[in-house]
Chimera marker file (.cmm) of the C-alpha trace (Angstrom):
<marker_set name="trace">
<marker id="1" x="21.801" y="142.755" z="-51.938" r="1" g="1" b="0" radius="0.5"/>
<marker id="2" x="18.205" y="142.177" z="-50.569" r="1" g="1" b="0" radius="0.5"/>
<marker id="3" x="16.913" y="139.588" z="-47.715" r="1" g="1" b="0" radius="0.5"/>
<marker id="4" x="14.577" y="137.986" z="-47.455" r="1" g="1" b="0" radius="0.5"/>
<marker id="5" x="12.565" y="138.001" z="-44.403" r="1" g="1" b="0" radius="0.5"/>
<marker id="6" x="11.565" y="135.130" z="-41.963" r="1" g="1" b="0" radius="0.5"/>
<marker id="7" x="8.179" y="134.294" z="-40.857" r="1" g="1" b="0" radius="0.5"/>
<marker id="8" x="7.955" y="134.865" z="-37.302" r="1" g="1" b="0" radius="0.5"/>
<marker id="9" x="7.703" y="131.647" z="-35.637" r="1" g="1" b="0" radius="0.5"/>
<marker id="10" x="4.048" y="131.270" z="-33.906" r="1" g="1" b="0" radius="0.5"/>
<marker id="11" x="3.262" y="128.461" z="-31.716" r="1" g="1" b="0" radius="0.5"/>
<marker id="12" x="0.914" y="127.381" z="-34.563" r="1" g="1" b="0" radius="0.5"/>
<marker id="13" x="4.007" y="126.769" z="-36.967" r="1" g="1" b="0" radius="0.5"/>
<marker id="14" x="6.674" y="125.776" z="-34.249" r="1" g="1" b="0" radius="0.5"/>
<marker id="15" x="8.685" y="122.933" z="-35.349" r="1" g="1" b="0" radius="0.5"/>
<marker id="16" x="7.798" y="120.988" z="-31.731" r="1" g="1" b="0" radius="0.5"/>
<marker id="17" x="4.279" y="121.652" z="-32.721" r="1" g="1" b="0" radius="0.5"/>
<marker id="18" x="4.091" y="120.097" z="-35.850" r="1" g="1" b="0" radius="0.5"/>
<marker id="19" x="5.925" y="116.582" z="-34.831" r="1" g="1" b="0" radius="0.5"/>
<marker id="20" x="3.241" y="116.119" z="-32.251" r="1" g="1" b="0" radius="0.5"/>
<marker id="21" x="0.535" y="115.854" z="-35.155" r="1" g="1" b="0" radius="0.5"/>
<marker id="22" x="2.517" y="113.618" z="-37.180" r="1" g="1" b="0" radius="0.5"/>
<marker id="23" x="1.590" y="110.002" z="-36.874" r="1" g="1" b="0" radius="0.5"/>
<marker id="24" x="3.797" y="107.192" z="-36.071" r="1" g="1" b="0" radius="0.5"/>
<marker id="25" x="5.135" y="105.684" z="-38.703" r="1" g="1" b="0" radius="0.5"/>
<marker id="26" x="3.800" y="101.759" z="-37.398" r="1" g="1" b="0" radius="0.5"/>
<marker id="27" x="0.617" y="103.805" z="-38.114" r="1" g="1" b="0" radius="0.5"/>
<marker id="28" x="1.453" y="104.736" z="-41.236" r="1" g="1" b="0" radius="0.5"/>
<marker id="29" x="3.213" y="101.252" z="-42.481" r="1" g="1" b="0" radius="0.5"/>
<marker id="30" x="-0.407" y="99.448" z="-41.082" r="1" g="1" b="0" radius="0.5"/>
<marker id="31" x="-2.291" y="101.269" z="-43.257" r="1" g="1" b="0" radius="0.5"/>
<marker id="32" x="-0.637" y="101.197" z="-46.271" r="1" g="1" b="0" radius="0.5"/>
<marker id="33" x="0.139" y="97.526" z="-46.230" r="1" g="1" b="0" radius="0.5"/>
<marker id="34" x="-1.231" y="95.178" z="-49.471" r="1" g="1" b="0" radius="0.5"/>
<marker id="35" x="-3.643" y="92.599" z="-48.504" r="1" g="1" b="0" radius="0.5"/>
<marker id="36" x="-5.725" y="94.527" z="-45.816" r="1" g="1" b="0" radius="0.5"/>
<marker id="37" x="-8.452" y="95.837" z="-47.827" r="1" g="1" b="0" radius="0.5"/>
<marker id="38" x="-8.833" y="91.971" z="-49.727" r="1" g="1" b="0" radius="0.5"/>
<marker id="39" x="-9.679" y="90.866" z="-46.226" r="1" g="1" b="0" radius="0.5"/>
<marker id="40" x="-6.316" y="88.703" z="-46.184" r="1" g="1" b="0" radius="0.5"/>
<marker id="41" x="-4.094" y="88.886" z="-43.025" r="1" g="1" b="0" radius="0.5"/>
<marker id="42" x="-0.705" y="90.068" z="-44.332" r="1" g="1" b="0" radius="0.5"/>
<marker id="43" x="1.603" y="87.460" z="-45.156" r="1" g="1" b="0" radius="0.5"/>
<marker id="44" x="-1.517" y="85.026" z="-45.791" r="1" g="1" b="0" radius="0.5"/>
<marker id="45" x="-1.432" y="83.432" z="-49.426" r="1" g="1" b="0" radius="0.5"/>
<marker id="46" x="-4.451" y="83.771" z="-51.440" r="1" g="1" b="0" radius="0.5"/>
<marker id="47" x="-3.857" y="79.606" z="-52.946" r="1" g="1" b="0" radius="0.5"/>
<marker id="48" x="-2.913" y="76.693" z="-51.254" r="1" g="1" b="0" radius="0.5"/>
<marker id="49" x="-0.576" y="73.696" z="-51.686" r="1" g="1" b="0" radius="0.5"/>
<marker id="50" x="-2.110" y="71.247" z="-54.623" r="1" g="1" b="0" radius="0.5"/>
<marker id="51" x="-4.611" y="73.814" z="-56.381" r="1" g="1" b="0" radius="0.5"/>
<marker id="52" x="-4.407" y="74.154" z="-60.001" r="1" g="1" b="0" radius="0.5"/>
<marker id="53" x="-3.736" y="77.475" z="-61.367" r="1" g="1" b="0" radius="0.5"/>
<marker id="54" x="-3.274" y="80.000" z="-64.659" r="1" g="1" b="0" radius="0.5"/>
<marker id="55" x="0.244" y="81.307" z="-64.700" r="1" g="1" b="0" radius="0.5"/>
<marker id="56" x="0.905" y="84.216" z="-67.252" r="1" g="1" b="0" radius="0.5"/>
<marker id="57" x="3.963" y="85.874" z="-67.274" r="1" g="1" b="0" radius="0.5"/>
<marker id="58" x="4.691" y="89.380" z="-67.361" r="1" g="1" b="0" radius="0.5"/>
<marker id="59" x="5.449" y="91.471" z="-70.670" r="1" g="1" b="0" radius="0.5"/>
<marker id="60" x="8.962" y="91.275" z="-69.485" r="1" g="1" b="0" radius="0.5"/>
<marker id="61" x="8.948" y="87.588" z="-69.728" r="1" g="1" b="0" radius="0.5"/>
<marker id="62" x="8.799" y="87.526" z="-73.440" r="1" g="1" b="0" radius="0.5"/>
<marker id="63" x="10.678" y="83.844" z="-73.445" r="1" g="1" b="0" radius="0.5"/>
<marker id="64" x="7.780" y="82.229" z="-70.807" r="1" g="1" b="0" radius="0.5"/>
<marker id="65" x="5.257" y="80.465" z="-71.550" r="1" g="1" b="0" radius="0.5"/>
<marker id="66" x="1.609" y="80.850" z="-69.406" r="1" g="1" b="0" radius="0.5"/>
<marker id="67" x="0.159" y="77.350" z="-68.705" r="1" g="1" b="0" radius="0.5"/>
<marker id="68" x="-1.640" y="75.672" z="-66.222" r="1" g="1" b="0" radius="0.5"/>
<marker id="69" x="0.274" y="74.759" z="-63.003" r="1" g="1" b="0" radius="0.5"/>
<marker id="70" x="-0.217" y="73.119" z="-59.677" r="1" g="1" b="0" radius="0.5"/>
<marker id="71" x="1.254" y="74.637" z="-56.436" r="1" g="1" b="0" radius="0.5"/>
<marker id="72" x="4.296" y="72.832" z="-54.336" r="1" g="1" b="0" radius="0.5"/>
<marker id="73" x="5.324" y="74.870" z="-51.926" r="1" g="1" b="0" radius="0.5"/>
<marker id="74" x="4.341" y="78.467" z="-50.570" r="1" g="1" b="0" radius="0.5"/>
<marker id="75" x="6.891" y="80.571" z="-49.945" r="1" g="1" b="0" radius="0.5"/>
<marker id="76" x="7.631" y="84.048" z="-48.232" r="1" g="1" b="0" radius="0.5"/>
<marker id="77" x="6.583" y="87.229" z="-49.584" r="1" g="1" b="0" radius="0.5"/>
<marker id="78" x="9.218" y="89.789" z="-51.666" r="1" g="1" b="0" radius="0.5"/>
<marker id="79" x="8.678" y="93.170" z="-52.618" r="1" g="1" b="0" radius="0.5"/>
<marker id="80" x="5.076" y="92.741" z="-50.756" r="1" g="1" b="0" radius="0.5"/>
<marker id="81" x="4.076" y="90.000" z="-53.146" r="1" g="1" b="0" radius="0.5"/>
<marker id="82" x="3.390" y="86.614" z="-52.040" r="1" g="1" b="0" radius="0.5"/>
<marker id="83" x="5.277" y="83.728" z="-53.743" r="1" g="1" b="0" radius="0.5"/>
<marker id="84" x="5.050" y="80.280" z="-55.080" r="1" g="1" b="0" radius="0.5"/>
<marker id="85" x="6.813" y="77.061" z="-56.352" r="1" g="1" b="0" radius="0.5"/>
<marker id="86" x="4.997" y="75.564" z="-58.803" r="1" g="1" b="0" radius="0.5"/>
<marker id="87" x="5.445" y="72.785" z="-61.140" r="1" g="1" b="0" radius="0.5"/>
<marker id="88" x="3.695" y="72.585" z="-64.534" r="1" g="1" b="0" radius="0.5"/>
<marker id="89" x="0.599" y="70.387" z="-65.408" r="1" g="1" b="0" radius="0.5"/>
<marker id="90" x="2.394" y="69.367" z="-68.802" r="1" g="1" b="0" radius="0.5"/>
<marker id="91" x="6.326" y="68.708" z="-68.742" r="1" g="1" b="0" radius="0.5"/>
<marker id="92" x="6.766" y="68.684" z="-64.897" r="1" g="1" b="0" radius="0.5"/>
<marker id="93" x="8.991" y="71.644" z="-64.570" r="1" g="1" b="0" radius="0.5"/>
<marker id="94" x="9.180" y="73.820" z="-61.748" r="1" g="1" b="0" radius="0.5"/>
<marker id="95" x="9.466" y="77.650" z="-61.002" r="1" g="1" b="0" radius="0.5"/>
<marker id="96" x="9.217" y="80.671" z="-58.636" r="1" g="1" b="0" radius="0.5"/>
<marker id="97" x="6.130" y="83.504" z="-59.114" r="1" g="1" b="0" radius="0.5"/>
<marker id="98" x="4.460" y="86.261" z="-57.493" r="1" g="1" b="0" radius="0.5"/>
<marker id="99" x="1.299" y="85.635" z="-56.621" r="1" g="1" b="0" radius="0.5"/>
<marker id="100" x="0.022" y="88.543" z="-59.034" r="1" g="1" b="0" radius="0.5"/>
<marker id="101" x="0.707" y="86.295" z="-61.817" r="1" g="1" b="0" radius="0.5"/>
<marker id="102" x="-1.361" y="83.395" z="-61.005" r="1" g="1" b="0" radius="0.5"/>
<marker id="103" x="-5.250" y="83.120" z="-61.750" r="1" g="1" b="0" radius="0.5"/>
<marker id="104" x="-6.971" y="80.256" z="-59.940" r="1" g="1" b="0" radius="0.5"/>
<marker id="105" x="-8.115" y="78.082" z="-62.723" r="1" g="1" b="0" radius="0.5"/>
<link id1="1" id2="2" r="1" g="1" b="0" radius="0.2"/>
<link id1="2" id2="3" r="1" g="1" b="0" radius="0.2"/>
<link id1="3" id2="4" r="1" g="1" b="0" radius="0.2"/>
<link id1="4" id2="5" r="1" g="1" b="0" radius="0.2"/>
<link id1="5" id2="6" r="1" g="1" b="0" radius="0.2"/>
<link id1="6" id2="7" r="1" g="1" b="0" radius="0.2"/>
<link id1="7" id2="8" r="1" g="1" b="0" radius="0.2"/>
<link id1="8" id2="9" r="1" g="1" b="0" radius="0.2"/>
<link id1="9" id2="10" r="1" g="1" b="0" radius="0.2"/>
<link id1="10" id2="11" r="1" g="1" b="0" radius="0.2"/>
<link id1="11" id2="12" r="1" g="1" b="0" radius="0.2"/>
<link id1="12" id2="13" r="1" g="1" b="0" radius="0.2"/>
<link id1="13" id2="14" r="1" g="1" b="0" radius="0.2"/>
<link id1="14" id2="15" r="1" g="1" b="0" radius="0.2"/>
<link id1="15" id2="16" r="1" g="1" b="0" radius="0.2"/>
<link id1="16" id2="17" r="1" g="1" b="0" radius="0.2"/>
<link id1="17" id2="18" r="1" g="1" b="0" radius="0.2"/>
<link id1="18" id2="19" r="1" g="1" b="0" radius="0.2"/>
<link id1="19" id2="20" r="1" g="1" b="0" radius="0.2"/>
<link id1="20" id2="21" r="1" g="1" b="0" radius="0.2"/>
<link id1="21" id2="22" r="1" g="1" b="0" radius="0.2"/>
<link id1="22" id2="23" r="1" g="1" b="0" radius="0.2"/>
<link id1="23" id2="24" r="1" g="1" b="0" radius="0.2"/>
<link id1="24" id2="25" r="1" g="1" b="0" radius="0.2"/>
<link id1="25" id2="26" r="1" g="1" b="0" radius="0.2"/>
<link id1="26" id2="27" r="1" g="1" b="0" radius="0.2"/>
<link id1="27" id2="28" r="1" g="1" b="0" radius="0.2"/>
<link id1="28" id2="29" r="1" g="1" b="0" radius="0.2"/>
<link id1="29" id2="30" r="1" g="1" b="0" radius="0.2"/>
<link id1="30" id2="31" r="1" g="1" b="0" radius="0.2"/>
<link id1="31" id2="32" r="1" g="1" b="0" radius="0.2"/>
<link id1="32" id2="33" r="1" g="1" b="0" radius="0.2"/>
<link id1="33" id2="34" r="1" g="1" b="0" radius="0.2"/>
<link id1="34" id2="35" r="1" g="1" b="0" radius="0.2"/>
<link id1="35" id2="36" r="1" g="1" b="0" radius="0.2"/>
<link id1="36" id2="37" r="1" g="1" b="0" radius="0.2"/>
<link id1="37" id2="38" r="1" g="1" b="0" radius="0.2"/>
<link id1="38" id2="39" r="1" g="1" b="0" radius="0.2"/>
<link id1="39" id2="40" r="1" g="1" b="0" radius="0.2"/>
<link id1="40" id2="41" r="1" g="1" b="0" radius="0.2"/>
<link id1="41" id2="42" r="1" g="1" b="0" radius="0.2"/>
<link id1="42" id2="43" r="1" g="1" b="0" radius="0.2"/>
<link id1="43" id2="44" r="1" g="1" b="0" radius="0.2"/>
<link id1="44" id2="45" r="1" g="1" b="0" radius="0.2"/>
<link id1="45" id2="46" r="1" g="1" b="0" radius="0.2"/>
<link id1="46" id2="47" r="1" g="1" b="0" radius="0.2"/>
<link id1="47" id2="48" r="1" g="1" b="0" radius="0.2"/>
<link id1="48" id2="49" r="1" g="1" b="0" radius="0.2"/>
<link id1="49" id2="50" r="1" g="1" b="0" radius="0.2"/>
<link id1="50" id2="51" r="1" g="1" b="0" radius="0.2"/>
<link id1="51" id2="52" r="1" g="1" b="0" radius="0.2"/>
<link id1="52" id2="53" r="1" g="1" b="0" radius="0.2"/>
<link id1="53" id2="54" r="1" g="1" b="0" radius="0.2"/>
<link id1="54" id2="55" r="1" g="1" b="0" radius="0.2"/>
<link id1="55" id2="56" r="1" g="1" b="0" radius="0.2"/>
<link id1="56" id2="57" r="1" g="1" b="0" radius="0.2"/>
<link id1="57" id2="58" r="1" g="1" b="0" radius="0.2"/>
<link id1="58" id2="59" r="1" g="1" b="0" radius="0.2"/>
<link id1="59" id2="60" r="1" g="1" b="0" radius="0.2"/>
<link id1="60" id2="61" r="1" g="1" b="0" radius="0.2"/>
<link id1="61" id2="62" r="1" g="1" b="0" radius="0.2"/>
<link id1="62" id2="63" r="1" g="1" b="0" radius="0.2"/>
<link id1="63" id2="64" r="1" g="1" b="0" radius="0.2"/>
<link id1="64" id2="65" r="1" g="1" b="0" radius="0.2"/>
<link id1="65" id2="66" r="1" g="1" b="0" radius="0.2"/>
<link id1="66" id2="67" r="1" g="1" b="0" radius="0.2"/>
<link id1="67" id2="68" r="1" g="1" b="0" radius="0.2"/>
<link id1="68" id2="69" r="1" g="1" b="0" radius="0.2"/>
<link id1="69" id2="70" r="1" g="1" b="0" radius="0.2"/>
<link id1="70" id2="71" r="1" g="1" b="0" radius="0.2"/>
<link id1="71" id2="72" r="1" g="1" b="0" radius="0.2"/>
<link id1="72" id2="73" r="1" g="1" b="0" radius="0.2"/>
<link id1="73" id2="74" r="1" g="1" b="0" radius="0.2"/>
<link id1="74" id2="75" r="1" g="1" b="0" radius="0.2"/>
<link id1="75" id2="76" r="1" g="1" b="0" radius="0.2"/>
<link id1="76" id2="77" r="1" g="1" b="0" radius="0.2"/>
<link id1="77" id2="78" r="1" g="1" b="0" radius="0.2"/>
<link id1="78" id2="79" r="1" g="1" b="0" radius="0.2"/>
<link id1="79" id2="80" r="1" g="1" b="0" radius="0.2"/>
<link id1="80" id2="81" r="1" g="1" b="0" radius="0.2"/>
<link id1="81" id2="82" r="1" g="1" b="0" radius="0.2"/>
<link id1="82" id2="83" r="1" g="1" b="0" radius="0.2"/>
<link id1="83" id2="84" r="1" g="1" b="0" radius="0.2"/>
<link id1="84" id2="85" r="1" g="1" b="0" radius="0.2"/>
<link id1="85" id2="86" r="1" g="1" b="0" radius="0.2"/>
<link id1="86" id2="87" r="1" g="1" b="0" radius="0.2"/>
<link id1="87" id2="88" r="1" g="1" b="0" radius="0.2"/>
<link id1="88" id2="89" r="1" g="1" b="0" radius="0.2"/>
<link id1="89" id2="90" r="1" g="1" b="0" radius="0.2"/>
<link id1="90" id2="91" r="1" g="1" b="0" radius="0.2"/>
<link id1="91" id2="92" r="1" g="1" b="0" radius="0.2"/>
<link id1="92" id2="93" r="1" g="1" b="0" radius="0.2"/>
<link id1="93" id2="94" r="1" g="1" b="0" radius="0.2"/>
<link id1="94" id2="95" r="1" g="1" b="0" radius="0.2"/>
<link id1="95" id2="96" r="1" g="1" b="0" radius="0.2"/>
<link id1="96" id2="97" r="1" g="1" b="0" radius="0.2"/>
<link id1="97" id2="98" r="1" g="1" b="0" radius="0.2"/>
<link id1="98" id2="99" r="1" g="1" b="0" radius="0.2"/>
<link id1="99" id2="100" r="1" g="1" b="0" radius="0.2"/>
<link id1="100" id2="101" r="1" g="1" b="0" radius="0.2"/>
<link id1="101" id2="102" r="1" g="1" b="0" radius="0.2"/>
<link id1="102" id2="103" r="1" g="1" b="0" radius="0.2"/>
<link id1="103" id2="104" r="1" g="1" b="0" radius="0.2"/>
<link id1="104" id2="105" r="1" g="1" b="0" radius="0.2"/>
</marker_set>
């Protein structure tokens, strides 16, 4: 049977040692946030209530159509994407997208 053997613990490589050059994580979550390097606050939507805009659906929205929309309501981000209710230009109905979708027409 063989060992193996341990490094020797230094004060370079002691555990205590290395947590106190770790950042905090609000550090961390600050600068990794969407929106910071567009110049946008976070949480600030990039359209406003009663513009007109380009919707076109994802690939995984085979069954959607992309038309031309105007904006009803903003509403809170998910998954780091801001949202929208919009209702179309054409037959009036309404839906829910992320902002990613949406081209400012």
């Amino acid at each position: 049977m063989r060992f193996v053997k341990e490094a020797p613990v230094t004060p370079k490589n002691e555990p205590s040692n290395l947590y106190k050059k770790a950042l905090p994580l609000k550090q961390v979550q600050a600068a990794s946030r969407p929106g910071k390097e567009q110049g946008r606050s976070i949480g600030g939507h990039k359209f406003k209530v009663g513009q007109s805009l380009l919707f076109s659906p994802s690939i995984f929205e085979a069954a959607t159509r992309k038309g031309l929309f105007r904006v009803v309501s903003l509403l809170p981000a998910d998954g780091g994407d801001n949202q929208y209710r919009l209702k179309s230009e054409t037959d009036g109905h309404e839906r829910v997208v992320r902002e990613g979708q949406l081209t400012l027409v």
